[in-house]
Each structure stands twice: as C-alpha cells, then as structure tokens.
BAZALUM-485263 format. One line per field, with one value per residue (C-alpha): residue in three letters; residue number from 1; x, y, z. Coordinates in Angstrom, 1 decimal. Each point is the difference from the previous one (the first is absolute). Layout:
N
residuo = ALA, ...
num = NUM, ...
xx = X, ...
yy = Y, ...
zz = Z, ...
END
This chain:
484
residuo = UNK, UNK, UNK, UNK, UNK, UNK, UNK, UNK, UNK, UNK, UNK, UNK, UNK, UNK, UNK, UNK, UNK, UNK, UNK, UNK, UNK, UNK, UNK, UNK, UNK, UNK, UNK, UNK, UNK, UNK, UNK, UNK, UNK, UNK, UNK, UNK, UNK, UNK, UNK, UNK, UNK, UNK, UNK, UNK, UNK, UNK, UNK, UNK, UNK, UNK, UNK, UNK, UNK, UNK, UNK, UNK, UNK, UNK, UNK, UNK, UNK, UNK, UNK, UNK, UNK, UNK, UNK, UNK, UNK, UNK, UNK, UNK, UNK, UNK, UNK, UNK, UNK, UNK, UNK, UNK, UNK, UNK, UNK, UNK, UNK, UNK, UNK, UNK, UNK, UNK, UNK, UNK, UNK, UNK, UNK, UNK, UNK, UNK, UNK, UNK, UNK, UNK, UNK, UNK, UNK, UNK, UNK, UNK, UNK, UNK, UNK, UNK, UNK, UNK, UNK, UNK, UNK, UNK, UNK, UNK, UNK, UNK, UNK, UNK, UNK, UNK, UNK, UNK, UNK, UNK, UNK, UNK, UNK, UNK, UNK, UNK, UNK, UNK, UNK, UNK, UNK, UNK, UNK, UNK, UNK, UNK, UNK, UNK, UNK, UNK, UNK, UNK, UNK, UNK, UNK, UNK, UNK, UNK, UNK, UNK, UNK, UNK, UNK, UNK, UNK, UNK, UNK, UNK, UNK, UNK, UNK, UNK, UNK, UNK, UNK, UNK, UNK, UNK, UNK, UNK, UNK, UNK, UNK, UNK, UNK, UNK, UNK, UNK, UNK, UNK, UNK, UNK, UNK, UNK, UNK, UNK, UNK, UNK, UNK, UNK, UNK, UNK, UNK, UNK, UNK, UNK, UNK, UNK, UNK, UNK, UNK, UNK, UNK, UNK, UNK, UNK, UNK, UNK, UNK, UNK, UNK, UNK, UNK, UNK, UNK, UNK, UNK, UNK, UNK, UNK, UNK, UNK, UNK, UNK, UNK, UNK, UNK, UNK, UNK, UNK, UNK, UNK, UNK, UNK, UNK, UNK, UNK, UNK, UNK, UNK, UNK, UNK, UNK, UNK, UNK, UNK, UNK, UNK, UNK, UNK, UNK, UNK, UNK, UNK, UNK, UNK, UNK, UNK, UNK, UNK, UNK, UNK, UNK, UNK, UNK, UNK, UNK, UNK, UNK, UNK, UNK, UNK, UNK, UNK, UNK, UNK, UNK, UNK, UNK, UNK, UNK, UNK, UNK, UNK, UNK, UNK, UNK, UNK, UNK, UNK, UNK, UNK, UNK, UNK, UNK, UNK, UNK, UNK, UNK, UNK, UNK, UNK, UNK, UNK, UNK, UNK, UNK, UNK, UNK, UNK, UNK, UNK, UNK, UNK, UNK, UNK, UNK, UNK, UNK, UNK, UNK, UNK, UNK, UNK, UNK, UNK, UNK, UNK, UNK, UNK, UNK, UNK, UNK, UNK, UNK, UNK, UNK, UNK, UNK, UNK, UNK, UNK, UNK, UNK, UNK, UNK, UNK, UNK, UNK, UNK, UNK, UNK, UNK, UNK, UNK, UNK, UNK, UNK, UNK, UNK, UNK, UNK, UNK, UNK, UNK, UNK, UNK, UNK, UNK, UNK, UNK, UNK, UNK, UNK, UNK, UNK, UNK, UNK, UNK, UNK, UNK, UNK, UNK, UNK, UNK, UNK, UNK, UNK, UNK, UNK, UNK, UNK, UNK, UNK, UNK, UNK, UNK, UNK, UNK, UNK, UNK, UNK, UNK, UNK, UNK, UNK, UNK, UNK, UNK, UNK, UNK, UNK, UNK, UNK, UNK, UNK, UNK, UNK, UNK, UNK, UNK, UNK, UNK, UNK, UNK, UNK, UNK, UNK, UNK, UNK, UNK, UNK, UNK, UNK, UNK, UNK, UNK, UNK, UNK, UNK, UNK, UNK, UNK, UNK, UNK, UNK, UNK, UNK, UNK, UNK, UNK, UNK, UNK, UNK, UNK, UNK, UNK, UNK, UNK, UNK, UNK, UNK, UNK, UNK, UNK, UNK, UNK, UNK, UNK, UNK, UNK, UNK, UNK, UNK
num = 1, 2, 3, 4, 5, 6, 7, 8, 9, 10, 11, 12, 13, 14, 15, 16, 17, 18, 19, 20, 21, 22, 23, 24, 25, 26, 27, 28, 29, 30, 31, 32, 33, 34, 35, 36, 37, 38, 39, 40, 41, 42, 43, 44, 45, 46, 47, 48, 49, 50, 51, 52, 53, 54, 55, 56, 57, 58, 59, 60, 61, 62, 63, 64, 65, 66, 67, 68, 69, 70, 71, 72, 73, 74, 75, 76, 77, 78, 79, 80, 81, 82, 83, 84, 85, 86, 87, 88, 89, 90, 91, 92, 93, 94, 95, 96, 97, 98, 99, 100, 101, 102, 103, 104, 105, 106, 107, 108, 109, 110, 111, 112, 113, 114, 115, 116, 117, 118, 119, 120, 121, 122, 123, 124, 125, 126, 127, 128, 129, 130, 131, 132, 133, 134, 135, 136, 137, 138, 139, 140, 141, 142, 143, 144, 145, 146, 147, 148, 149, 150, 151, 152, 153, 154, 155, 156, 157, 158, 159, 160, 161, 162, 163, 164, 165, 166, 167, 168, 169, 170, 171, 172, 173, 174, 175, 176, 177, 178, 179, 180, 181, 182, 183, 184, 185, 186, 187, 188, 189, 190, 191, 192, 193, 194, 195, 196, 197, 198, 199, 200, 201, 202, 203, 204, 205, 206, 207, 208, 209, 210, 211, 212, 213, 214, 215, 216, 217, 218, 219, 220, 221, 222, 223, 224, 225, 226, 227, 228, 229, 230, 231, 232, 233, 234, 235, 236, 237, 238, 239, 240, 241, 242, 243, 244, 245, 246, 247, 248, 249, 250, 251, 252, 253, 254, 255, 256, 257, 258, 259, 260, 261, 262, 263, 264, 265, 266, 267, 268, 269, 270, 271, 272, 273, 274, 275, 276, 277, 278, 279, 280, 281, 282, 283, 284, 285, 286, 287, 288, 289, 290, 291, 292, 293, 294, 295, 296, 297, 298, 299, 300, 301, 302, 303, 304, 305, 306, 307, 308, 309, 310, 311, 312, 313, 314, 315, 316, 317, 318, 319, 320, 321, 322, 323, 324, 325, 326, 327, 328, 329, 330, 331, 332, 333, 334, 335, 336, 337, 338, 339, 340, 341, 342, 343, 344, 345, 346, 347, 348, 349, 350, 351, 352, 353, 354, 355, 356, 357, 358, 359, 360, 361, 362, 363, 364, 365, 366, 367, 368, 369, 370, 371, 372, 373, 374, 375, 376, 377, 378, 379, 380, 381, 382, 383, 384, 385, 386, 387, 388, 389, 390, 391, 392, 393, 394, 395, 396, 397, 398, 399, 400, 401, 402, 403, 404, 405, 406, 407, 408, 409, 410, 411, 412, 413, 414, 415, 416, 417, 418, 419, 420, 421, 422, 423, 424, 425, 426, 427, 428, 429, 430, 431, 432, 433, 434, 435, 436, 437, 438, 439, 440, 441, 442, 443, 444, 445, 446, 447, 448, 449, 450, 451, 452, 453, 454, 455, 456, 457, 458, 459, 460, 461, 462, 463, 464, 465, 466, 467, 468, 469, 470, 471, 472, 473, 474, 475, 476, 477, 478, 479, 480, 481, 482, 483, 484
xx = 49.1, 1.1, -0.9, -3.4, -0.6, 1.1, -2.5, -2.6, 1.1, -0.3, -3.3, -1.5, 1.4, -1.3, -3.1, -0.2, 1.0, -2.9, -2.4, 1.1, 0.0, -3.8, -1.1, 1.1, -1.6, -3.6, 0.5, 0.9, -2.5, -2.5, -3.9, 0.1, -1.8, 1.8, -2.4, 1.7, 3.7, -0.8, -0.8, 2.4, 2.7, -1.2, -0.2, 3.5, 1.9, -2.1, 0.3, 3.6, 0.0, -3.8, -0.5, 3.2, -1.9, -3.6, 1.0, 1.8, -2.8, -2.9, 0.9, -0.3, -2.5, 1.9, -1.4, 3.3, 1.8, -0.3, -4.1, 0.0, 1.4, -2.1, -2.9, 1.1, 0.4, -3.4, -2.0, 2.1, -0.7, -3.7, -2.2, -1.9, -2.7, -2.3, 1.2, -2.4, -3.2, -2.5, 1.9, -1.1, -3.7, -0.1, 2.0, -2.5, 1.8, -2.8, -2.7, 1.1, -1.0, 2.2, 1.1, 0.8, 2.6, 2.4, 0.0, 0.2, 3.1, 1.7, -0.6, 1.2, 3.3, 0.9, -0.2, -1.3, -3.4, -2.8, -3.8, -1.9, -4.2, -1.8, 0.1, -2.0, 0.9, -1.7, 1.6, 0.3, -2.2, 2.8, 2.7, -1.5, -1.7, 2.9, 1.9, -3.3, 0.4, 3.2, -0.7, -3.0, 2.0, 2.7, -1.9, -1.8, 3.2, 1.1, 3.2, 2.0, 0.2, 2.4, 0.3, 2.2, -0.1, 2.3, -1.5, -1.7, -0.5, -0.6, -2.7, -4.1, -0.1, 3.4, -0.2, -3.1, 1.6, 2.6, -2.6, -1.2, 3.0, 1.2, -3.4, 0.1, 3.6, -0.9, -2.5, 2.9, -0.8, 3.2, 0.4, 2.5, 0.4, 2.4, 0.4, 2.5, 2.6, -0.1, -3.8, -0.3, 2.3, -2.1, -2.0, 3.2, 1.5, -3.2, -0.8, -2.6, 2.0, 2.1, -3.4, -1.2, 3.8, -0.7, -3.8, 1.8, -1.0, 3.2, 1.2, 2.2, 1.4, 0.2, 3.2, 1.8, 1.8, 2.2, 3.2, -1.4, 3.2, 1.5, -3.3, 1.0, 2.6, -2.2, -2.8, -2.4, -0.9, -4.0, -0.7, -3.1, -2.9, -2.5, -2.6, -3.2, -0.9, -2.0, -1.0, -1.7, -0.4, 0.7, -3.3, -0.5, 2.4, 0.0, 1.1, -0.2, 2.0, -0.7, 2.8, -0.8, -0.9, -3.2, -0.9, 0.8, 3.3, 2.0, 3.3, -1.7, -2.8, 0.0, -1.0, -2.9, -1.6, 1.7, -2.5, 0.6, -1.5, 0.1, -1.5, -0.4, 0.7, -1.2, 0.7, 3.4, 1.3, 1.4, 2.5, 1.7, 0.4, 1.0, 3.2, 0.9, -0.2, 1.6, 3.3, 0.4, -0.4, 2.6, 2.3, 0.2, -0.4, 1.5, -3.4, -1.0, -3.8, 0.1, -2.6, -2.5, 0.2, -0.7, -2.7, -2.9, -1.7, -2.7, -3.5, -2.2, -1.7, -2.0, 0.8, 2.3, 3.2, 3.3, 3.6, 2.5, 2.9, 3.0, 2.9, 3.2, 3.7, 0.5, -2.8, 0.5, -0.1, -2.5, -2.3, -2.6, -0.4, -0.5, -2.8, -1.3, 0.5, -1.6, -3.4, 0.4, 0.2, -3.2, -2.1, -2.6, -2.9, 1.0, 3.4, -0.5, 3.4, 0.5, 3.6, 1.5, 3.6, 0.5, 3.4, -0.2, 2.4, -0.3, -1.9, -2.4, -0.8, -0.2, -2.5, -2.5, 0.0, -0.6, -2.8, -1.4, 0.3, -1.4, -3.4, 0.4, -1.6, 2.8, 0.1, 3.1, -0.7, 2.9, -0.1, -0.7, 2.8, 2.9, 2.0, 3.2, 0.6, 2.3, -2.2, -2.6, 1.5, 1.5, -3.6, -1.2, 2.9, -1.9, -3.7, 0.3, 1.1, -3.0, -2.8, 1.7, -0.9, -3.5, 0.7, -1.6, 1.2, -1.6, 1.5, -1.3, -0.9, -1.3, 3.1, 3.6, -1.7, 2.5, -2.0, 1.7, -2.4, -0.9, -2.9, -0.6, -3.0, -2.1, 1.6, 3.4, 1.6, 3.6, 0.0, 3.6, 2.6, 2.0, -0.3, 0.5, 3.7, 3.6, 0.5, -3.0, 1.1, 4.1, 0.2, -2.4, -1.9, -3.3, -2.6, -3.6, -2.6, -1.4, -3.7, -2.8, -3.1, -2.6, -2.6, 3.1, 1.5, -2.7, 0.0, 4.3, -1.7, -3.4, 3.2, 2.0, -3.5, 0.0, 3.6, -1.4, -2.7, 2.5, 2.3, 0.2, 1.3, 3.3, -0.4, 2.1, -1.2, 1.5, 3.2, 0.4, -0.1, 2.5, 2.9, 3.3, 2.0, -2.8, 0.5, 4.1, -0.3, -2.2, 2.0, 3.5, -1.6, -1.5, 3.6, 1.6, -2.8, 2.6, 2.3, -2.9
yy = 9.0, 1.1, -3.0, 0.5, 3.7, -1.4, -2.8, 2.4, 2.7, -2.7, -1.4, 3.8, 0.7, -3.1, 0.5, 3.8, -1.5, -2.6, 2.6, 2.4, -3.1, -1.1, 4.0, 0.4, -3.6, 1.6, 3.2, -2.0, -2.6, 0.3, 0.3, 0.8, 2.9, 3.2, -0.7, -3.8, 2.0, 2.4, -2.7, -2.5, 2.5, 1.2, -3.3, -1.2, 3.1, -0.1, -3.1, -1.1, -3.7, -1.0, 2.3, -1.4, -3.3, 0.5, 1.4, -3.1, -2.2, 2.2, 3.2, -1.5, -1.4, -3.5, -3.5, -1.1, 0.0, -3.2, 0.0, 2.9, -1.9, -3.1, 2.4, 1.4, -2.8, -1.3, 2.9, 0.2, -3.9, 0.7, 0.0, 3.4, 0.6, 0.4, -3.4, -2.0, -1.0, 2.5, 2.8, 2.5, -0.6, 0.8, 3.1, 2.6, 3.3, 0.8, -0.8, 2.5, 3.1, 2.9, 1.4, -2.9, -1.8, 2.4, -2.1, -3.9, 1.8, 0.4, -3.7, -0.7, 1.7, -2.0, -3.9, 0.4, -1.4, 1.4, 1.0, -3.5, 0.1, -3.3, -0.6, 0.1, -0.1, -0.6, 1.9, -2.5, 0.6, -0.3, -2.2, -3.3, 0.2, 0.8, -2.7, -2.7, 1.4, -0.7, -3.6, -0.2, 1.2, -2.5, -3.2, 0.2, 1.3, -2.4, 1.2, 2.3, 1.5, 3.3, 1.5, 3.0, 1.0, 2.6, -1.4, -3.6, -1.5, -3.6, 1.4, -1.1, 1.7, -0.4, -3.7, -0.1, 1.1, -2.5, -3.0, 1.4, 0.1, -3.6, -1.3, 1.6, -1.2, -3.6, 0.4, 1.1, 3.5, 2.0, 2.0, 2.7, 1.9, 3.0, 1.9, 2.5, -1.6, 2.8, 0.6, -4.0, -1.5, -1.6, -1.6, -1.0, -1.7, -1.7, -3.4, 1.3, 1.1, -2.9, -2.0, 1.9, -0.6, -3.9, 0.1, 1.7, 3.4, 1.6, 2.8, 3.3, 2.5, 3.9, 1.8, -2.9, 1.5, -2.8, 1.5, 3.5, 0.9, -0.5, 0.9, 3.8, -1.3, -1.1, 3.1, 1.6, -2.4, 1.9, -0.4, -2.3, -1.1, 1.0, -0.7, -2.3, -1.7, -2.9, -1.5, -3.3, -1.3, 2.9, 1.5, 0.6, 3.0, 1.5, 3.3, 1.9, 0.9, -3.1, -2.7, -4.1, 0.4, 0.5, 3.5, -0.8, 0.2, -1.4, 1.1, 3.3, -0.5, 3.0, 2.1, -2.8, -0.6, 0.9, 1.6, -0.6, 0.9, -2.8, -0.9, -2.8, 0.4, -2.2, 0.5, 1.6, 1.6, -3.0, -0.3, 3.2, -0.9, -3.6, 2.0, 1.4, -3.4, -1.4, 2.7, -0.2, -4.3, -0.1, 2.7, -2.7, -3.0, -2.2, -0.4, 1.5, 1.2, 1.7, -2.3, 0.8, 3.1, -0.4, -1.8, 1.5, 2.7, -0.9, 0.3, 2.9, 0.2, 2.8, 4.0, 2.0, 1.1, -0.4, 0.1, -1.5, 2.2, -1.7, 1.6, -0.3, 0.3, -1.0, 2.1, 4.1, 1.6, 2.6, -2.5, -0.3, 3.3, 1.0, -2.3, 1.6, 3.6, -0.3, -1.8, 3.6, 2.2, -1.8, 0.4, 2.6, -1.0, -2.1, -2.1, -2.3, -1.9, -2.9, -0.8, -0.9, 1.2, 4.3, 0.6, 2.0, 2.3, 3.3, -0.3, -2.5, 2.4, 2.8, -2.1, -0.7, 3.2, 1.4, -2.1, 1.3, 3.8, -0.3, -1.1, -3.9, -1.3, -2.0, -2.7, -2.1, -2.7, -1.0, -3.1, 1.8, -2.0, -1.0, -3.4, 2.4, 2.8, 1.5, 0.2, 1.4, 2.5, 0.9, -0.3, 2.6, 2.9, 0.2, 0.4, 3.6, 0.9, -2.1, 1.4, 3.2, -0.6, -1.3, -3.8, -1.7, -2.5, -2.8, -3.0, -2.9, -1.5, -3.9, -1.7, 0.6, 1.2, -1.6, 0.8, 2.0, 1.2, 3.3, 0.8, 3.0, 1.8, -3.1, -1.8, -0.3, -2.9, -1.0, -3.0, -1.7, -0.7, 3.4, 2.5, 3.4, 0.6, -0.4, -3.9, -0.7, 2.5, -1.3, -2.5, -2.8, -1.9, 0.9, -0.8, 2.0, 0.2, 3.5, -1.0, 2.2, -1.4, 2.5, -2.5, -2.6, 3.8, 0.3, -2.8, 0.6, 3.3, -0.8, -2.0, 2.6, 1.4, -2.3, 0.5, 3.8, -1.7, -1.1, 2.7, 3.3, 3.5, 1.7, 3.7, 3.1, -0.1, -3.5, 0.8, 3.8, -2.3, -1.9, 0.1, 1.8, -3.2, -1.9, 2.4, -0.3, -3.3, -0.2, 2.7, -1.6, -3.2, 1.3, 2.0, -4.3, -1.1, -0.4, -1.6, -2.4
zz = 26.5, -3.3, -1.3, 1.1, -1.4, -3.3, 0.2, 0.9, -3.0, -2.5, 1.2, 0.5, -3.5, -1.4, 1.0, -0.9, -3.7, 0.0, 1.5, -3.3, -2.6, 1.4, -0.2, -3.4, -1.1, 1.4, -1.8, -3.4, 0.5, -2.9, 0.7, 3.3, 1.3, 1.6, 3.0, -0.1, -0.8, 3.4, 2.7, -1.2, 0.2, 3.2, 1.9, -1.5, 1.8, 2.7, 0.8, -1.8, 1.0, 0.4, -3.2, -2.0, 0.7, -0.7, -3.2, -0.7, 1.2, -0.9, -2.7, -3.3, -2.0, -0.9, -0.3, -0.9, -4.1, 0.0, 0.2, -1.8, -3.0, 0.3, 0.6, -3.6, -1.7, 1.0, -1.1, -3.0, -0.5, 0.3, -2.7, -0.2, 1.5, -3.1, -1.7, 1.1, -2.5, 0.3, 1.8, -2.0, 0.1, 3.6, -0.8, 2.2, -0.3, -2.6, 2.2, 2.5, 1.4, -2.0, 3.3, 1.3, -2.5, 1.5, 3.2, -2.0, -2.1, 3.4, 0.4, -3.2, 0.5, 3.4, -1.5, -3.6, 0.8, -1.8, 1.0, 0.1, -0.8, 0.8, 3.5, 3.1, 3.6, 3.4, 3.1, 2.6, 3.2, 2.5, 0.6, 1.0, -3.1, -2.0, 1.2, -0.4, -3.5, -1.1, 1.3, -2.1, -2.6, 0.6, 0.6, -3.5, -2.0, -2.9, -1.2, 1.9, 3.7, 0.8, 3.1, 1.1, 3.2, 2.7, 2.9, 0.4, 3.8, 0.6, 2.0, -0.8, -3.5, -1.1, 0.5, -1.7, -3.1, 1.0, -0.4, -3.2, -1.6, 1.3, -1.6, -2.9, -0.6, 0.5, -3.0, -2.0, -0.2, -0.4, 3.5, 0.3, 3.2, 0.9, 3.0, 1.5, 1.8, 2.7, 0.4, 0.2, 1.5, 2.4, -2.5, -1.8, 3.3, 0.7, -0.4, -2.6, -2.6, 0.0, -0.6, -2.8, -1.8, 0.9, -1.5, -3.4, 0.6, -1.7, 2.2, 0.2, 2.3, -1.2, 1.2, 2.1, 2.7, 1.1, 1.6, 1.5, 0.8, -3.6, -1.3, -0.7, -2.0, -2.5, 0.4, 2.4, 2.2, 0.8, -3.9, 0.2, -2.6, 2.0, -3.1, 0.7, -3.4, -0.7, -3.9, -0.5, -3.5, -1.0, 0.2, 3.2, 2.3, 2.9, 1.4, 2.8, 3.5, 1.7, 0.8, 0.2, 4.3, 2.1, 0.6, 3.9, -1.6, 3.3, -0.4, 0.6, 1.5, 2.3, -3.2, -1.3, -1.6, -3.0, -2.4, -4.0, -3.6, -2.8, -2.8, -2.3, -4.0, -2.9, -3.5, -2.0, 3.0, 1.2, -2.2, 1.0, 3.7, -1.8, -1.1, 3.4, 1.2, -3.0, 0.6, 3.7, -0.7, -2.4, 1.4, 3.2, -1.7, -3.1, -1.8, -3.1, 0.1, -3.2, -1.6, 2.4, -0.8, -3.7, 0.4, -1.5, 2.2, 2.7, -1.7, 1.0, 3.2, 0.3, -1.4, 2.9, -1.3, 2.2, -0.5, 2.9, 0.9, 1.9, 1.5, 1.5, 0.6, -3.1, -1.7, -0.5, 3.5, -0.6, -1.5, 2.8, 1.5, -3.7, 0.0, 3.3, -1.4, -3.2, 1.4, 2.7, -2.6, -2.1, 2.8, -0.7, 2.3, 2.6, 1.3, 2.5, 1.5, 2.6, 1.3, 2.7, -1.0, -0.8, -0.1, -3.3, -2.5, -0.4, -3.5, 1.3, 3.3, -2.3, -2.5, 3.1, 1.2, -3.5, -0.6, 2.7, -0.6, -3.2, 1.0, 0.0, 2.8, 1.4, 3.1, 1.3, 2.5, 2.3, 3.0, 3.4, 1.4, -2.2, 0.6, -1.2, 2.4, -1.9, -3.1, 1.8, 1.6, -3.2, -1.8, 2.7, -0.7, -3.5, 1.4, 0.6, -3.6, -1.5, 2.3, -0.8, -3.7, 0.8, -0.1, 2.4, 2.1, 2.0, 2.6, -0.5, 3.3, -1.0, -0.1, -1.8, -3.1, -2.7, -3.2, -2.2, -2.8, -2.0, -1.8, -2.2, -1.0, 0.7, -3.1, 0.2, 2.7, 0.7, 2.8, 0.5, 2.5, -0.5, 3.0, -0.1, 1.4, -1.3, 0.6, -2.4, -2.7, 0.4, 1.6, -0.3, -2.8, 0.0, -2.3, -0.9, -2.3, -1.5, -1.5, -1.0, 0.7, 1.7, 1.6, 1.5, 1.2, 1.9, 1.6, 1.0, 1.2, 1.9, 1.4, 1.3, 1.2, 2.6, 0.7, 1.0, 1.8, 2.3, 0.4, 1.6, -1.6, 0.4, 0.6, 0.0, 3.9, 0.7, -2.0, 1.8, 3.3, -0.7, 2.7, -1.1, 0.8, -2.2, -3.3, 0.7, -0.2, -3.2, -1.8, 1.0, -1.3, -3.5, -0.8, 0.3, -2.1, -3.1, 2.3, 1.8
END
C-alpha cells in the first residue's frame, strides 16, 4: 500500500514538474503571440496529459535542426537572386506606382526578390483548363520541367500530368517533380509514381514522415509544403491555389467541386518561383541547381510587374500576414478577398475591419460549406466584428470555393497558395505573387465577380440568429485558433 502512494507521489510530482517545465518553455518561446501564450497555457493545465502531449506533438514551430541547417546551407549556397545576366534590367521598382513600392518592399524583405517588369500573364479559365495547360506547356518544353505540388491524385488530371512528364522525359527533357509526402501519399504509393521514376522523371518527397511515432523527435510532424509551383524552361510559371487533381476532387468529394484561381506567367518572373523550387529541391535532395539559376534571365514577355513571395517555417513568422496587412492598409477604393481559410491574428482582424471604417469598400468571400468544421466555425466567431466595421461578407454557394486571391483598388492582385489563418502564416510553405497590373486585375476581379454571383450575403440578422450553443461553439473554437 505504501508502496503504492509513493508510486503515485512520484508520478503526480513528476508530472506537476513537466507540466511547470512545458509552461515556462511557452512563456519563453520567442515569436509567439500572447494570444498563442494564453490558450497553450490554458489547454496544458486543463488538460495535464492530452495537453502535456499536444504540446509535444503540436506547440512549436520545428521542422527539425537538422533541416533547418540543410535548409541554411542551401540558401546560403545559392547564388543571389540578382546574379543572373540581365537582373537588373528588369529591375521594376521605378516603373511603379509611388504608393505602391511600399507593398513590393515588403516583398523584398521576406526572400530578397525584387519588383520584375516584362511579363504578361493569362488567368486560367477554370481548372480543366489549367491542367490542359500545363500539359501544353509540358509537351513542347525543351529543356527543363519542375513541378511542386502539396496534393497530386492519380485521378483523371493528375495522371495526365503524369503522361506528360513520362513523355517529355523520354525526349530527354530534364523532369523534376516534388510533392508533399503527407498531401500525396497516395500518389506516392501508386503504381504511378513508381512509373514516372522508371521513364526518368527524377522525383522528391517534401517533409518525409516515415516513422510517425518517432517523427516528433525530429520536429512537428503537421509542418507541410503546401506550395503549388510549376516552371518550364524557365520562362514559363504557374501560381495559384490549385493542386495537380480534378476539381471533383474525390477524396472530398462531398464538398466538390473544388473551385480554384490560377494563372499562367511568362517572362522574368519565372526565375523567382525557379528559386523556391530550386531551395525546397536541394534542401531534399543531393543536386546542385545553382547553375540554373545563373543562367541569364528569361527574355521579356510582355510589361506587368510581379515579385514572388515564399514563406515558411523556416522564413520569419510574421512574414505573410505582413504581406496581407500592408495590401489592407493600401487599399483606398476597394478590397476584394477570396478564401476559404479565416482563422486570423489580431492585427490582421484589426487591418480588415479598418479598411473598412475608413471608407474602402471592402468584400471577403468565404465557401458556404467548409470541408474543415473546425475552421469554419472558427471563420464565423469573426463575422460579427467585420460586419460590425462595415466589411461585407458573402458564402459562396458553387462549390468549396478554394481560390484565395486579393485585389486592391482595381490594380493591385496577390493570387497564391497562402490562406488566411495561422497554419499558412507558421506553419506551411506557401508561395504568392504580388503584381501590379490594372487590366490582368480586372480580370482576377471580374473573377471574384462571379464568385458573388454565386454566393449569398451574411447579415447582422443571420449572425443575431444564431443559436447560443452555435456562438459557444464558434467562440470556444476562435480562442484554440493559436493552438489549431
């Protein structure tokens, strides 16, 4: 019996310790909100052994030292990213709008990439046609073929980039393809990647899991690349929210179709999104691309100015919601926002409902139905705040509306993979491109047009309806977002 108390004094004491050590690791942990500091406090004494663990598994923003470093020595191995021939001529930051080379400096501060003028662009009409695209694109490349993708299905689209690939391989085009090893892992244990490896498409998996039960050993196991790049002969990008899988998207298709926003690049611009590719390649596998990247710059295509912004665990933490903030702030006629995913901080909150109150005629455009509950419901605690400031809100009823865009003042467009909550702005890689062009803007915005076309409003009459139990639950939802 005594024997027994003991055991159970020791292992309450223990755990009262651990509790204590994990409590004063949140409070000392640097960039993390007070917000974050609160609920992660909260759930570990409220919970003391579902809490101790999530924290272990889920609490810190870790891809492992080891990555870290070959994710440092990579960069630091790269040549920079105005080396190549020519750099300087496409140097745009002069061509700009005064009032916006703010926005581009922002840019600039995040990966080093300047403001690029001489390209042109073409937003893709859906995804069918996005996909038919990149095959296009693929079957008359001649030199090179990258692909970066966080989810691609061996269903009817992904395996028609599949065929592409394997074809242009066998003309000796040089085809590299990356994907996350968690958002594809059924392409990777598919007979369909193991063909593309036989037909010499050389291949790579972002973030292996392996072991998940040693996995937290070597950092958070939810950390994913969750970007969607594509370059071809270094000319040619891509960018936007859509994965490498029809819109029926069937390991979801309760939620289809899934409804996406890309568009298609030529000129200079490509050779940013060629670095992203070029880090995240090398950071996972022994090949040096370096000399890609000092090849001279792609010629000029056309005269719309962009600059590619990529971010991540390894990138400064505050570096996309600054991006979203500042393009809030800019806005002095009209911001216009599509995303699936609101799970914001407090600044960027604060930064929509400002734009609002000071006259900017300001529109956010959320799915109806989301395929996360729990983001949702968390997206919804924050609609009576925004109305409240004169934002409106809409629910897109079409579909699982998966574009994530923003346009401002009819002249200004960001398009990317980043959404607007905490796992895009700390825990993912994303990837975006800023670009002022006022005649492509409005064709990202006749876009989201037709995203209102198919949606209904959110009023302070639906909201005030609500059910108590409905508003508990969205509240108690929103206070875990920093621990979600």
């Amino acid at each position: 019996m005594m024997e027994a108390r003991l055991a159970a004094l020791i292992f309450g004491g223990g755990h009262i310790v651990v509790q204590f050590a994990l409590i004063v690791r949140v409070l000392l942990r640097p960039h993390r909100e007070p917000a974050s500091r609160i609920a992660w406090v909260v759930v570990i004494v409220a919970m003391p052994v579902l809490g101790i663990l999530g924290y272990v598994l889920f609490g810190e923003v870790n891809i492992g030292r080891r990555r870290v470093r070959r994710m440092r020595e990579v960069l630091a191995g790269m040549p920079g990213s105005s080396s190549a021939d020519g750099a300087d001529d496409h140097n745009a930051q002069a061509d700009l709008p005064e009032r916006y080379v703010p926005l581009f400096r922002v840019g600039h501060s995040i990966n080093g990439f300047e403001p690029l003028g001489g390209n042109r662009a073409r937003l893709m009409r859906d995804s069918q046609a996005t996909i038919d695209a990149m095959v296009a694109d693929i079957d008359a490349a001649r030199d090179h073929v990258h692909l970066l993708f966080y989810i691609w299905l061996p269903d009817v689209s992904g395996c028609k980039v599949v065929e592409a690939l394997k074809r242009a391989a066998a003309r000796n085009v040089t085809c590299r393809a990356m994907v996350d090893s968690l958002g594809s892992r059924i392409l990777i244990g598919s007979e369909h990647w193991a063909a593309m490896r036989a037909a010499g498409v050389r291949l790579a998996t972002a973030l292996p899991i392996r072991n998940p039960l040693l996995r937290p050993l070597k950092g958070r196991i939810d950390l994913r690349n969750h970007r969607k790049i594509v370059v071809i002969d270094d000319h040619i990008t891509y960018c936007g929210s859509q994965n490498c899988a029809d819109p029926e998207f069937r390991i979801k298709a309760k939620y289809a179709p899934w409804v996406d926003a890309v568009m298609r690049f030529q000129g200079p611009i490509a050779r940013q999104n060629q670095y992203l590719f070029a880090a995240d390649w090398m950071a996972h596998v022994d090949e040096d691309l370096g000399d890609l990247l000092r090849r001279p710059m792609p010629r000029a295509e056309g005269s719309l100015i962009a600059q590619v912004t990529g971010t991540g665990p390894t990138v400064r933490y505050s570096a996309m919601p600054e991006m979203f903030e500042s393009l809030m702030y800019a806005a002095r006629r009209e911001l216009m926002i599509s995303t699936p995913y609101y799970v914001p901080d407090e600044p960027m909150q604060a930064a929509l409902c400002a734009s609002a109150r000071r006259g900017v005629r300001t529109t956010i455009i959320f799915p109806a139905k989301n395929d996360s509950w729990i983001v949702g419901a968390a997206s919804r605690s924050y609609y009576h705040d925004l109305l409240a400031a004169g934002v409106r809100i809409f629910e897109y009823e079409g579909g699982l509306l998966h574009s994530k865009s923003l346009t401002v003042d009819g002249e200004i467009t960001l398009i990317g993979s980043a959404n607007m909550d905490r796992r895009s702005f700390e825990l993912n890689y994303e990837n975006n491109i800023l670009f002022y062009d006022p005649a492509m803007t409005a064709e990202v915005r006749d876009r989201q047009a037709s995203y209102l076309a198919q949606s209904h409003p959110v009023t302070f009459e639906m909201v005030a309806s609500w059910s108590l139990r409905r508003q508990l639950l969205n509240n108690t939802i929103a206070i875990l977002g920093p621990v979600l």
